[in-house]
C-alpha positions as CSV (number, residue, x, y, z in Angstrom):
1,X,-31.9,73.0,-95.4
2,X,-32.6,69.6,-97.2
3,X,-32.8,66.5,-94.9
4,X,-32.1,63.5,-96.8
5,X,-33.4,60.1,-94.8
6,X,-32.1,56.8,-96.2
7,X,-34.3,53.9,-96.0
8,X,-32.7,50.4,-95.9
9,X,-34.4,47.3,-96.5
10,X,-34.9,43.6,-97.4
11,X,-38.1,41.6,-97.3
12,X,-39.2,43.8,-94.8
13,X,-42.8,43.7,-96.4
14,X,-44.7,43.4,-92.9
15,X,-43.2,47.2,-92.2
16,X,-42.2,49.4,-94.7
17,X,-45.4,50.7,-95.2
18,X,-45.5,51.9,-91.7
19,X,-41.8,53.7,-91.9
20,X,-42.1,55.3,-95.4
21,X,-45.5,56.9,-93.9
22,X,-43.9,57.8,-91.4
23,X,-41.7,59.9,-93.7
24,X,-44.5,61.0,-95.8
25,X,-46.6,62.4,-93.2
26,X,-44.3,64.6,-92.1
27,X,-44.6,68.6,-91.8
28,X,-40.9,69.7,-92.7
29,X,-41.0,69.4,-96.8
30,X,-37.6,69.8,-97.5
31,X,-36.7,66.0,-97.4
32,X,-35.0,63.5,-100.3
33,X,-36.2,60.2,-99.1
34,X,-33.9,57.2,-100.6
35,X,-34.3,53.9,-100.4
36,X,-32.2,51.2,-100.5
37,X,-33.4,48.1,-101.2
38,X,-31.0,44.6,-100.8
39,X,-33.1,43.0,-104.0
40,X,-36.1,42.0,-102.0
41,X,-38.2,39.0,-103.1
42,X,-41.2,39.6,-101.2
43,X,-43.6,42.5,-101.5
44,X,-41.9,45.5,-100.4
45,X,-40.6,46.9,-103.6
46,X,-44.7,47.2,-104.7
47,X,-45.5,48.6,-101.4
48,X,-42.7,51.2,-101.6
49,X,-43.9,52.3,-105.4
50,X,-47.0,53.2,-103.9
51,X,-45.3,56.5,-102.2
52,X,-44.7,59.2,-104.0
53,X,-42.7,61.2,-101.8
54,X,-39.7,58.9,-101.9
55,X,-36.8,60.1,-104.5
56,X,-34.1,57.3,-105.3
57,X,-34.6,54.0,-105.1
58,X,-31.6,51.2,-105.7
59,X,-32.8,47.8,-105.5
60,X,-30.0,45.4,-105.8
61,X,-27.8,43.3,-103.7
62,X,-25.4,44.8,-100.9
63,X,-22.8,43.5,-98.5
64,X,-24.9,44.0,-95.5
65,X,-27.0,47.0,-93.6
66,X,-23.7,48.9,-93.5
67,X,-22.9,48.7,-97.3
68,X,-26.4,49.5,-97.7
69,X,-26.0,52.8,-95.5
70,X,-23.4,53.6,-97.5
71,X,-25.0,53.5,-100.3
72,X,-27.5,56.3,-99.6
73,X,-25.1,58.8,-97.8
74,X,-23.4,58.3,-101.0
75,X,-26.8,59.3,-102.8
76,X,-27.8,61.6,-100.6
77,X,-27.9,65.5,-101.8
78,X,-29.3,66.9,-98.7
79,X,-27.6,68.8,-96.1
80,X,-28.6,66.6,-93.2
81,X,-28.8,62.9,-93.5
82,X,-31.1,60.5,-90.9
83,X,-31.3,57.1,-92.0
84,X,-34.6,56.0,-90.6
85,X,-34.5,51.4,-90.8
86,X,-37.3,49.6,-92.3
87,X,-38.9,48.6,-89.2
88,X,-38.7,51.9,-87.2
89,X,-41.2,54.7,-87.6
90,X,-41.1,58.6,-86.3
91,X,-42.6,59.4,-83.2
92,X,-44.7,62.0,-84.9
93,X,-45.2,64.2,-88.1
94,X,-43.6,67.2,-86.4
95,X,-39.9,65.2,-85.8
96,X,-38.1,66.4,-89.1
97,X,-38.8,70.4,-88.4
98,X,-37.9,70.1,-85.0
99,X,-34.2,68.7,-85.9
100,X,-33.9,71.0,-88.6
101,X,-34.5,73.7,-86.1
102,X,-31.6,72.8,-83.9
103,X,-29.2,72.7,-86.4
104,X,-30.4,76.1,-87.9
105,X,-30.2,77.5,-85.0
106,X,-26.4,76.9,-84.2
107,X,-24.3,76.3,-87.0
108,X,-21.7,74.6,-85.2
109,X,-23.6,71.6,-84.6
110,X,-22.9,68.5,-86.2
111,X,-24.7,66.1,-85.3
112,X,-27.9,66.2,-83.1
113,X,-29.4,62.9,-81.7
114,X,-32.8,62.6,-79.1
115,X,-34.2,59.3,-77.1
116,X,-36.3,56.4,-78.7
117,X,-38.7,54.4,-77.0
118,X,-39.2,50.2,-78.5
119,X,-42.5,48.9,-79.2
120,X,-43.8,45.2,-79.8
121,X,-44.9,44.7,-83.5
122,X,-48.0,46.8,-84.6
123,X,-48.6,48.5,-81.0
124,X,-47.0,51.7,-81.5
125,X,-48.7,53.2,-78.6
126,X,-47.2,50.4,-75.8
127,X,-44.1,51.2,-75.0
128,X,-42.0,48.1,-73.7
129,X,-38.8,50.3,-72.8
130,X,-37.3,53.6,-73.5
131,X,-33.3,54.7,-74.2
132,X,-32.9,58.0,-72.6
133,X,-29.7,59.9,-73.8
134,X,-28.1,62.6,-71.9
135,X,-26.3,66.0,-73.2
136,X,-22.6,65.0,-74.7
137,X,-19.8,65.3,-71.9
138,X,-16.2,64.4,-71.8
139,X,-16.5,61.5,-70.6
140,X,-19.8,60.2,-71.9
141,X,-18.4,57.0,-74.1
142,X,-15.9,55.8,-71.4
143,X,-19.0,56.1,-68.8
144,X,-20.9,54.0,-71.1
145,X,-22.8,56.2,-72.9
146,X,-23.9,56.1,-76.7
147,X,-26.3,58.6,-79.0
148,X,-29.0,56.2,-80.2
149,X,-28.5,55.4,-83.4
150,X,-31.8,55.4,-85.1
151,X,-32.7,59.1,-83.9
152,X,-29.3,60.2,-84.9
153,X,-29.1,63.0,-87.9
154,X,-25.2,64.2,-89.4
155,X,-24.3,67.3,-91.4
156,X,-23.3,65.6,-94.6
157,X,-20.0,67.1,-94.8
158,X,-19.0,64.7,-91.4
159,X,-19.3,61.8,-93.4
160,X,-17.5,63.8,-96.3
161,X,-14.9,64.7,-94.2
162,X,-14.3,61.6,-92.1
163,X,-15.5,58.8,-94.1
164,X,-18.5,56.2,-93.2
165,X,-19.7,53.2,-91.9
166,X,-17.7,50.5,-91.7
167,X,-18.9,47.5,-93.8
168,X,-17.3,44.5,-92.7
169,X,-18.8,45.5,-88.9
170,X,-22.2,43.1,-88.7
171,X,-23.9,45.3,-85.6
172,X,-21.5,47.9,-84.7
173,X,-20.3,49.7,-86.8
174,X,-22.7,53.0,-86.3
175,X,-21.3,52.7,-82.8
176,X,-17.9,52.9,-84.3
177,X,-18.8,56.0,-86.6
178,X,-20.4,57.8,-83.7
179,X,-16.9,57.4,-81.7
180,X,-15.0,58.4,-84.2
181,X,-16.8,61.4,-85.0
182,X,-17.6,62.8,-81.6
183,X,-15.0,61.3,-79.4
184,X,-12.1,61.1,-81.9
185,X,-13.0,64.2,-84.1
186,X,-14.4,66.6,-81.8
187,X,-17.9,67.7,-83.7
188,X,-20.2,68.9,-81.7
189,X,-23.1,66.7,-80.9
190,X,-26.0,68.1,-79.6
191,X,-28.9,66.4,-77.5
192,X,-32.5,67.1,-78.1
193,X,-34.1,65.9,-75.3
194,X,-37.7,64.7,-77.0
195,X,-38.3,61.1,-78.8
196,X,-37.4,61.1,-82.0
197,X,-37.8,57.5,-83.5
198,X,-40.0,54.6,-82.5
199,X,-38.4,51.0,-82.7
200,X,-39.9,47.4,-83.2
201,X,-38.0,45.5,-80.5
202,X,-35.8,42.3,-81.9
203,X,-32.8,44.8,-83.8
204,X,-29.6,43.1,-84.4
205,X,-27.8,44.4,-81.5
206,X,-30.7,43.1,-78.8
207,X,-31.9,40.0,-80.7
208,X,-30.2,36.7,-78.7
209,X,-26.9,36.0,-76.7
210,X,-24.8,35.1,-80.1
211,X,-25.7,39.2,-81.3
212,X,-25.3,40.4,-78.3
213,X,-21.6,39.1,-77.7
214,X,-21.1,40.3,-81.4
215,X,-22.1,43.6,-80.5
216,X,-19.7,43.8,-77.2
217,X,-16.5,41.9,-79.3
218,X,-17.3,44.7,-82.5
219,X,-17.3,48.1,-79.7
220,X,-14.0,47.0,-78.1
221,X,-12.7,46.9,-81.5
222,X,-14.2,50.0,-82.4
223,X,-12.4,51.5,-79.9
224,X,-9.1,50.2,-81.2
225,X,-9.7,51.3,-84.4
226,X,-9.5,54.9,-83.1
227,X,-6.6,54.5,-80.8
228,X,-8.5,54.4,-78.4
229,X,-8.3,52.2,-74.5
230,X,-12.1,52.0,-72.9
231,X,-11.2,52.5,-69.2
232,X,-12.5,49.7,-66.4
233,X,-16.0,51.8,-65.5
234,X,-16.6,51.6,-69.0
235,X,-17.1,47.8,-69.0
236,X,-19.3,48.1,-65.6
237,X,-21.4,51.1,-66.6
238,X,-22.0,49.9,-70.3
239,X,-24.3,47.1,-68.9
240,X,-25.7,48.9,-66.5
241,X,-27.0,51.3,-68.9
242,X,-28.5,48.7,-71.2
243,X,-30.4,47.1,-68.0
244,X,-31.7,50.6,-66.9
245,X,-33.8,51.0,-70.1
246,X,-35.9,47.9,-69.1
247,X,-37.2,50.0,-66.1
């Protein structure tokens, strides 16, 4: 079972060395690492030719992360896809194996998707906060609830079958494909309850109020997209959620 993890980047020469080894070090072989690059001027294009695990790389402009994703699901060849960000690293060598393992062991899983913990430039070891997921329930996006993103890993044939991200989203649009392919389209989604993926605080989606308002205006719309009305616990238990991974 191939896992392909997509890689996008642009100038992000302070820490793409840390994410590709990431990918490198791991145990599970079977992997197609891709990256795609938005035609980077600083260093990172030398620092990712120094890796020879890594299969495709596109260096050229792009219409934004989202475009970018696109691109290498488009690529990708493997049966799973991850798409690990430029700035993110996996929380050990072991992390690949141990998702392949879920979805060999049921083959009516879809997508599976763990926790992530957010760390402060080059201290991987402090962890400033932590975003613990919970098993997939009925209710679990109209409660508030969302897989994290970065940890999250699709049988290709989802995005073959339902399409992908959506490009003209700035932050949310992998909140968007995530409703649409659980909530709307019924895969199963399965939880594994470890962490999966370490992230460098100061994402789009956390960094200042103008992103963060972004963020809320771009999930509202996600939901009508899909049809779809949040209910009113939705817009008091989405905050809470976001204030509970402080503690």
């Amino acid at each position: 079972m191939k896992i392909s993890v997509i890689t996008t980047s642009y100038n992000s020469g302070k820490t793409i060395r840390d994410t590709l080894s990431s990918v490198a070090q791991q145990t599970y072989l079977d992997i197609e690492h891709i990256i795609i690059d938005g035609q980077s001027n600083d260093k990172s294009l030398a620092i990712i030719n120094e890796f020879s695990h890594i299969n495709k790389v596109i260096s050229e402009k792009d219409q934004g992360v989202y475009d970018a994703m696109n691109k290498g699901i488009r690529l990708a060849s493997g049966d799973i896809v991850g798409i690990l960000n430029s700035d993110d690293i996996y929380e050990n060598e072991t992390v690949l194996k141990e998702v392949q393992d879920v979805f060999k062991s049921d083959n009516n899983t879809d997508l599976v998707y763990g926790n992530i913990s957010f760390f402060k430039e080059d201290q991987f070891d402090v962890t400033l906060r932590k975003w613990i997921s919970q098993p997939y329930y009925d209710d679990f996006f109209e409660d508030g609830e969302v897989p994290p993103h970065p940890c999250l890993f699709v049988r290709k044939k989802v995005y073959d079958e339902i399409g992908l991200y959506y490009p003209n989203f700035k932050i949310a649009s992998d909140y968007e494909f995530m409703l649409r392919a659980i909530k709307v389209h019924k895969y199963k989604a399965t939880y594994l309850e470890k962490n999966l993926v370490k992230m460098r605080l100061g994402g789009e989606s956390t960094s200042g109020l103008h992103n963060i308002l972004l963020n809320n205006k771009e999930v509202l719309q996600a939901w009508r997209m899909n049809n779809l009305t949040p209910p009113i616990k939705f817009y008091i238990k989405r905050p809470w959620k976001k204030i509970k991974q402080l503690f």
